[in-house]
DODRENPA-427236 format. One line per 5 residues: their letters; for each residue y, x, z of N, C-alpha, C. Coordinates in steps of 0.1 Angstrom, whole numbers, plus 2048, in hexadecimal, padded with zeros to 3 digits. Each point is the difference from the previous one (the first is absolute). Layout:
A = Y,X,Z,Y,X,Z,Y,X,Z | ... .
This chain:
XXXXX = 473,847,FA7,806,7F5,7F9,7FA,7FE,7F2 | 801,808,7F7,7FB,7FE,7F4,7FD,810,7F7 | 7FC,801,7FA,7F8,80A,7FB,809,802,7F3 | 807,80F,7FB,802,807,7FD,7F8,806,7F3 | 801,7F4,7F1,7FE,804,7F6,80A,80C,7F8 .
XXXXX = 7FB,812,7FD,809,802,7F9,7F2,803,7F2 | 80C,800,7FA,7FB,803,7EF,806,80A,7F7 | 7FA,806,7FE,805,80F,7F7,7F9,801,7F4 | 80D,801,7F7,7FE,7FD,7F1,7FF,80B,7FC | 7F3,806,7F6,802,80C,7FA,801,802,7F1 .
XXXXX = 809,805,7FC,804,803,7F0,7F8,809,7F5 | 7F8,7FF,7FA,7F8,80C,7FE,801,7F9,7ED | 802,80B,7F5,7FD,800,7F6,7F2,803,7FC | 7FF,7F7,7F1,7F1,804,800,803,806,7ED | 7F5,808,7FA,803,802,7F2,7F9,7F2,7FA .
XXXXX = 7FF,7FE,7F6,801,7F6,7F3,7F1,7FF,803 | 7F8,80C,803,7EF,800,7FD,7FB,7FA,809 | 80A,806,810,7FD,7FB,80F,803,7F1,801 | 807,7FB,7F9,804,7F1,7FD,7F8,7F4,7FC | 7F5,808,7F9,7F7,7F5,7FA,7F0,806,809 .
XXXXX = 800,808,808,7F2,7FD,80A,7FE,7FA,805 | 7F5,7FD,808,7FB,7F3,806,805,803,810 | 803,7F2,804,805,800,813,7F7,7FB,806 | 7FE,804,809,7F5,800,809,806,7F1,80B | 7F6,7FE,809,801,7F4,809,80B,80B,807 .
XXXXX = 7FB,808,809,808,805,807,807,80E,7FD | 80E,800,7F9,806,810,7FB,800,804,808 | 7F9,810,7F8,7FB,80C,805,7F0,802,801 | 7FA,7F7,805,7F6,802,801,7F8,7F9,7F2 | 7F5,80B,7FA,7F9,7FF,7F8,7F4,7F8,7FF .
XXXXX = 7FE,7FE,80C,7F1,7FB,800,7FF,7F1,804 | 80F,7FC,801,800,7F0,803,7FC,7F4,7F5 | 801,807,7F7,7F9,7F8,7F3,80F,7FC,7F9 | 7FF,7FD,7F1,808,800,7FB,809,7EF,801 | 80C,7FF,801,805,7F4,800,808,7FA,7F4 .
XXXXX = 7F4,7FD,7F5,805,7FA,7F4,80B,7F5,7FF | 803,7F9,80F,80A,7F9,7F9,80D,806,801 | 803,80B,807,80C,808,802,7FF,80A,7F4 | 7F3,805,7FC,806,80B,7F5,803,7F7,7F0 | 7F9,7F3,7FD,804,7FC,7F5,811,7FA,7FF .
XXXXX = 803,7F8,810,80E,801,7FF,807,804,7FC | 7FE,80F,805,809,80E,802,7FF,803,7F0 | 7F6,7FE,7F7,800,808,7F7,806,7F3,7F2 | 801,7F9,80D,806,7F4,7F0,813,7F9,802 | 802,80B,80F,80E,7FF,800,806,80B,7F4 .
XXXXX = 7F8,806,7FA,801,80F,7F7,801,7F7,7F1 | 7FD,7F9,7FE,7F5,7FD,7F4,80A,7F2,7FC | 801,7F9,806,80A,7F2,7FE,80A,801,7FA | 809,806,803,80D,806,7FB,7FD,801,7F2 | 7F7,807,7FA,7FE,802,7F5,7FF,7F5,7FB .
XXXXX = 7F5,7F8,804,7FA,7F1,7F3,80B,7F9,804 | 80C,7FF,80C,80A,7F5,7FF,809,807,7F3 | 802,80E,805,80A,804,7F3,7F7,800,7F0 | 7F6,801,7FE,7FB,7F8,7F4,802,7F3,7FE | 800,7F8,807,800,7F4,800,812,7F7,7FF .
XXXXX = 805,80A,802,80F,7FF,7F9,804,803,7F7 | 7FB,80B,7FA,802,804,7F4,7F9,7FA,7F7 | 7F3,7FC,7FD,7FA,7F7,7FB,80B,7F3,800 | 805,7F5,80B,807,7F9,7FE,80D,803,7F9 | 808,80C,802,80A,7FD,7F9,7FC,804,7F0 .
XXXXX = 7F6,806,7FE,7FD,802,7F0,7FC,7F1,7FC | 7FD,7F5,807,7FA,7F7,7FA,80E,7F3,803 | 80A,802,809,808,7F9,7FF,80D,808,7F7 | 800,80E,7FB,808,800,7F1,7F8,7FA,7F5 | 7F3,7FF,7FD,7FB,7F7,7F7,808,7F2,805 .
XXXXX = 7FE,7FA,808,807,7F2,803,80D,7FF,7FE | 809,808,801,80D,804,800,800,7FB,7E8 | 7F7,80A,7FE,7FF,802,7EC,7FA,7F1,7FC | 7F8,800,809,7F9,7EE,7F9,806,7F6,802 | 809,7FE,80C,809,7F6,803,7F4,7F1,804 .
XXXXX = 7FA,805,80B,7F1,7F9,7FE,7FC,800,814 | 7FF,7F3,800,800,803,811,7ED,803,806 | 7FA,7FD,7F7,7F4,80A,80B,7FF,80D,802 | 808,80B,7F3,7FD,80D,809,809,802,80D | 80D,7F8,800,808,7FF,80F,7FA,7FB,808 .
XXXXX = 7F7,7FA,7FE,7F7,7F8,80C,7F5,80A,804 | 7FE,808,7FA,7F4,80C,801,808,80A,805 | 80F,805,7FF,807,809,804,802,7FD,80C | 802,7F3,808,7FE,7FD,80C,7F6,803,808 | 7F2,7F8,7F9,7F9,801,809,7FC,811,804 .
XXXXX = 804,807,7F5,7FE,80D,802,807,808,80A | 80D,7FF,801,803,800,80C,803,7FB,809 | 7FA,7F5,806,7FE,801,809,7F0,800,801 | 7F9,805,7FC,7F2,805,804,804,812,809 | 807,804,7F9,805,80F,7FF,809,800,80E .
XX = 806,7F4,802,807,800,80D,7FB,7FE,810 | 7F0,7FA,7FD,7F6,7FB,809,7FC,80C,809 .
């Protein structure tokens, strides 16, 4: 009748160092050549978090300036800040 997909998920922790190596076309095997668009992903789901949370803090330092000047372009800048940070 029809064919019998199963799928087994496996859980495996990696350390912080093992996190940022390069992934190959096919995991496990070493000699498949390296697959740059999966390992820059992988290493910029690490990395984002950070420049968004820069990127709010920067906005809110520059929208209490806006808050003291009573002055609507740093609020306009505190916006676009985050939502850049939200992207």
């Amino acid at each position: 009748m029809g064919e019998s997909f199963d799928m087994v998920t496996k859980c495996m922790s990696f350390t912080l160092n093992e996190q940022f190596m390069e992934k190959f076309v096919e995991p496990g095997n070493h000699n498949s050549g390296i697959d740059l668009l999966r390992t820059y992903l992988w290493r910029c789901q690490f990395l984002l978090p950070f420049v968004s949370l820069g990127l709010m803090c920067f906005g809110a330092l520059i929208g209490l300036c806006a808050c003291i000047c009573r002055s609507l372009y740093p609020t306009i800048a505190t916006g676009i800040l985050h939502l850049l940070a939200e992207i």
